[in-house]
Each structure stands twice: as C-alpha cells, then as structure tokens.
C-alpha distance (Angstrom), angle and dihedral (degrees) to the residues before:
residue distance angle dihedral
X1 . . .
X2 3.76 . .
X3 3.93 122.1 .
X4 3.56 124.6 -158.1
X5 3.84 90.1 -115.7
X6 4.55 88.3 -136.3
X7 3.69 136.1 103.7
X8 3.34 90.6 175.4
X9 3.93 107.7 111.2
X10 3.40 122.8 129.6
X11 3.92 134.4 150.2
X12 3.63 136.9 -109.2
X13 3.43 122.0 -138.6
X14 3.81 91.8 -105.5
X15 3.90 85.8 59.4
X16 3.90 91.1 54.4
X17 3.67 92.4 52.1
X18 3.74 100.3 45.5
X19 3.90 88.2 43.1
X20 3.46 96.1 57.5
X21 4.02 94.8 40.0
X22 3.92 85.3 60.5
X23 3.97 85.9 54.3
X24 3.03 85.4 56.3
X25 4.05 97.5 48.8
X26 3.94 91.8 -114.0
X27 3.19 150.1 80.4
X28 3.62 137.8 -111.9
X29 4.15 100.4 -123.4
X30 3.81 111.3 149.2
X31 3.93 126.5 63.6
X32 3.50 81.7 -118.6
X33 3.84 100.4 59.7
X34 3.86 82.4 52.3
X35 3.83 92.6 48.1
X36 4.04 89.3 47.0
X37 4.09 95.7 41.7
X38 4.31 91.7 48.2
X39 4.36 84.0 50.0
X40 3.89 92.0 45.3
X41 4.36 86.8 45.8
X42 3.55 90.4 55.8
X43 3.87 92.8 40.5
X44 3.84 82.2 62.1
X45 3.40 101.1 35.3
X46 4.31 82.1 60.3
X47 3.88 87.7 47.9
X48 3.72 92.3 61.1
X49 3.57 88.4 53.2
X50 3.77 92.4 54.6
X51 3.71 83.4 50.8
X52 3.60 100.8 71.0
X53 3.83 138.1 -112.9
X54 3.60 129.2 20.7
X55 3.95 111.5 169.0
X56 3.68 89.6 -163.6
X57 3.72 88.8 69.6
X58 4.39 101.3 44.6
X59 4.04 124.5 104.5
X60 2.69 138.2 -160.9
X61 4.06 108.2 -122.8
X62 3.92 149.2 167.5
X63 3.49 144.1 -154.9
X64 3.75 124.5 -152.6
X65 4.09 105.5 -138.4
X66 3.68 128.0 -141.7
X67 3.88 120.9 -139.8
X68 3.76 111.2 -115.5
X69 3.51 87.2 15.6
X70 4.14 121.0 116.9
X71 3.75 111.2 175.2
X72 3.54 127.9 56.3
X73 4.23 134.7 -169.5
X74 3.70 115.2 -131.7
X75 3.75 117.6 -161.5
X76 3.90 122.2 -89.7
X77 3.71 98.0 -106.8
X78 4.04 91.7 64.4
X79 4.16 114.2 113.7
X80 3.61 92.4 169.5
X81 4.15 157.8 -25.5
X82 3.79 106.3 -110.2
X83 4.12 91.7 170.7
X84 3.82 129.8 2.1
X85 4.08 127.7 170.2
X86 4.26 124.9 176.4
X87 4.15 112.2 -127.1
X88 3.57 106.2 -171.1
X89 3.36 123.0 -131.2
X90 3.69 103.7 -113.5
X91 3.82 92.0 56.5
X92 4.15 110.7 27.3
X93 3.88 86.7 178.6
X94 3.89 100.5 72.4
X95 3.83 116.5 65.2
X96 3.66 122.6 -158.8
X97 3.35 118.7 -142.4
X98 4.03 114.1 -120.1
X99 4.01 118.4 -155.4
X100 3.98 125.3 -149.6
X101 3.42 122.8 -115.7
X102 4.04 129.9 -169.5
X103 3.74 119.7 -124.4
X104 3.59 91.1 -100.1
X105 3.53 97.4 56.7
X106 3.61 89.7 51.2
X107 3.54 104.4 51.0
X108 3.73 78.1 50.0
X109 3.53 93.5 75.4
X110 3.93 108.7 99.6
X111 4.03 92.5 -166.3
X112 3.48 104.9 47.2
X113 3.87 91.2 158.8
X114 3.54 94.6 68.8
X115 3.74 111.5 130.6
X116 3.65 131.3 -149.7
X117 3.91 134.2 80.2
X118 3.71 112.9 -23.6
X119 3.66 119.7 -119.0
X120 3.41 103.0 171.2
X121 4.41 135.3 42.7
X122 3.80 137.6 -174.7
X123 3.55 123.6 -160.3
X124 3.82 120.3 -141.8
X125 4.22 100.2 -148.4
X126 3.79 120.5 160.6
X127 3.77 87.9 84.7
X128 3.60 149.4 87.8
X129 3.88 95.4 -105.9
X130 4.24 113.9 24.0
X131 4.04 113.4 -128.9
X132 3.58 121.0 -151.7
X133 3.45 128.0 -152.6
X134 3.75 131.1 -156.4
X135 2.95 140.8 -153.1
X136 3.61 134.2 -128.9
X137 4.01 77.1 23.5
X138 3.87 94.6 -115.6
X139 3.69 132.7 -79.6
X140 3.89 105.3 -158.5
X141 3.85 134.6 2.0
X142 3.03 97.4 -74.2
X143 4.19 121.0 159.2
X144 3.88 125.4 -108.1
X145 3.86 106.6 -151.2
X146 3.80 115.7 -172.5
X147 3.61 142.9 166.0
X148 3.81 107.4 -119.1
X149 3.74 134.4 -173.1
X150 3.79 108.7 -139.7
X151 4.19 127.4 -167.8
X152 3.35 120.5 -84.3
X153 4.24 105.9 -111.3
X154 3.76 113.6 -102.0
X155 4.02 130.3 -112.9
X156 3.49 106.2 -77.6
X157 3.60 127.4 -172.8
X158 3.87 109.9 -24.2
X159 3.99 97.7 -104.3
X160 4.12 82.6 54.9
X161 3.84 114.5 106.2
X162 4.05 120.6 -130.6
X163 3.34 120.7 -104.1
X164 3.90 89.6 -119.4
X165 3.88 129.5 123.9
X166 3.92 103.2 -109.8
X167 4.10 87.0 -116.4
X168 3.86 84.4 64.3
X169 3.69 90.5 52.9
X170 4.50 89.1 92.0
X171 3.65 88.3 53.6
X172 3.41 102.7 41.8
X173 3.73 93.5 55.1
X174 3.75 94.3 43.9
X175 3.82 88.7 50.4
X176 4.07 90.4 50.7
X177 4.14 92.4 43.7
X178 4.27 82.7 51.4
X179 3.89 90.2 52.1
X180 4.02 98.4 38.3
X181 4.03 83.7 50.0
X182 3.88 95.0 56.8
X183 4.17 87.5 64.6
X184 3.51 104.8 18.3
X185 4.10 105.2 34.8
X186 3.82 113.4 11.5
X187 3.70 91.0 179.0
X188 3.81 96.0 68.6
X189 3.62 98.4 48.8
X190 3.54 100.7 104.9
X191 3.23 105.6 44.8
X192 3.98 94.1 39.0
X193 4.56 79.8 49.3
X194 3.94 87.0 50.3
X195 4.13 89.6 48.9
X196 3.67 81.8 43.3
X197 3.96 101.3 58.5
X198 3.74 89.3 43.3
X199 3.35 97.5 57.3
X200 3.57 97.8 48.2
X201 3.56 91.9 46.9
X202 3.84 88.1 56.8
X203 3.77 89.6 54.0
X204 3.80 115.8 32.6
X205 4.64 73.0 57.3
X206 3.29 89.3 54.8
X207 4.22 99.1 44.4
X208 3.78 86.6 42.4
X209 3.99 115.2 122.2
X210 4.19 121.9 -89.1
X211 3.77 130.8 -149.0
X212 3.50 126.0 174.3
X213 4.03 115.4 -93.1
X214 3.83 121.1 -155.4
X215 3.70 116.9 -173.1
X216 3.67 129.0 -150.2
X217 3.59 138.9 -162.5
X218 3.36 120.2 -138.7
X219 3.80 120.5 -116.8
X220 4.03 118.8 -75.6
X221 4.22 87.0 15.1
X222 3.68 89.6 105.3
C-alpha cells in the first residue's frame, strides 16, 4: 500500500471558513459572508487567548534594563509573563530569580527608588502596550529574561494559513462552525457548542506543560 510520504497539511483560512459553513449546512456565497466569517475567526481566535495557555504561542524574550530607570514598555503582542529572572551583566551565567507581585503590593512599596537588583515585577496589562515595573528600580544594565505568552497572529488574507498547531486544526473548526451557527443557523448551536467544548478539551490536554515524573515505592512495597 502506497502512502503519500507528507505530514504537511494544514488549512488556509478559506478552508476554515468553508468548513465550518458546511457545519453549518451552507455555504459561504457573498463577499459579505466571507467578510463576517474572517471577523467571527478572529473573535475566536481572541477567545482562546482569554482562555489561558497555549505553549505554541510562548517566547522566550528579554529586556535590556536601564540604571535608575523603573518602568519598562513591552511590545504589543505580549498577553502575559509566565517566568522572568535578572542576569546581571557582569556574569550572564547566573540567573536571579524574579517574583510577581499584584498591583497592590506594588503600590505598596513606600521606596520605590530603591536601587539594586530587582527581585520583584508587576505587569501593567489591560492596555495597548504592557508596562512593567520593577522593583528595586535597577542599579546597572542588567537583562530581564522572561517567558512570555504572545497573541496568536490574526486571519490574514483568505489564502493565509492560521497560526495554529495542525493538532488544533479539529478544534478550531468546531469552534468557528459554533460561532457561524449563532447568526447563520441557530438550530445547530448546541450541538456544534457541545462538539466545540470537546474538542478543545482534547487539545488545550494535549498543549498542556510536561515535566518528568519519577515514581517511588515506598520501603518494604517491593
């Protein structure tokens, strides 16, 4: 038996739309339904950023610190730190662990001006650009390092493809069929919604973070 010798399939924005228009038992025929369907994709593609992590979407990332200098702009595409540590400049092969604070905590702080290493951030979301905040406020230029998750890239133009891992392909169709049904065929929506949860279940397990894991017995089991 012959095999095609590829794992290379993907889908194109297009693809998404017309799949989840046949879900729906229609097709997408006026620029308009296209229009509509590549708004409601990127609607969803936002909700699965509200809906936590996705490794396929975290950096690794660094910001160059100023002495003196407390706040810092991160670029547009940042969601969230996960994991940040300071490496000083006069010895890049020690990193110093960094801990979160709330916003509370930091405005807290009487003596924000304190300078030395920083042991402690806040991040400023909930606008276009994030802010973060250390604290001490830097005494050298040093390096922040941190682990951040980023947005996913928006539908493009309609031969682009997603940027989605292939194995999120099942939900990501199922999740635009479920939001094409709530304007185009109302009577599908809950079983489309139920298809939906399940197949996001499947894959937010499967994108889900590993460790190793070492089991063992206590004494006089074995």
């Amino acid at each position: 038996m012959a095999l095609s010798g590829t794992n290379a399939f993907n889908l194109d924005v297009d693809d998404v739309i017309q799949e989840a228009f046949e879900r729906c038992g229609l097709h997408a025929r006026s620029g308009y339904d296209l229009k509509s369907a590549r708004r409601s994709l990127n609607l969803l593609l936002a909700e699965w950023a509200n809906r936590g992590i996705n490794l396929w979407t975290v950096e690794l990332r660094t910001q160059t610190l100023t002495a003196s200098t407390t706040s810092y702009t991160l670029d547009s595409d940042l969601i969230d730190i996960l994991e940040a540590v300071v490496y000083k400049a006069s010895d890049t092969t020690t990193d110093m662990e960094v801990d979160r604070i709330s916003r509370a905590e930091y405005l807290n702080i009487s003596k924000k001006s304190t300078e030395a290493v920083p042991t402690q951030y806040y991040l400023l979301r909930g606008q276009s650009t994030p802010t973060l905040y250390l604290y001490p406020t830097p005494d050298a230029a040093d390096t922040f390092k941190y682990w951040g998750l980023t947005k996913i890239q928006d539908a493009g133009d309609y031969e682009d493809e997603l940027d989605v891992p292939t194995r999120f392909l099942p939900c990501l169709t199922a999740g635009m069929a479920y939001y094409v049904s709530l304007k185009k065929s109302p009577e599908r929506t809950p079983m489309l919604k139920q298809l939906y949860d399940e197949e996001w279940q499947r894959a937010s397990e499967e994108d889900r973070p590993r460790s190793s894991f070492y089991a063992i017995p206590e004494r006089g089991v074995i």
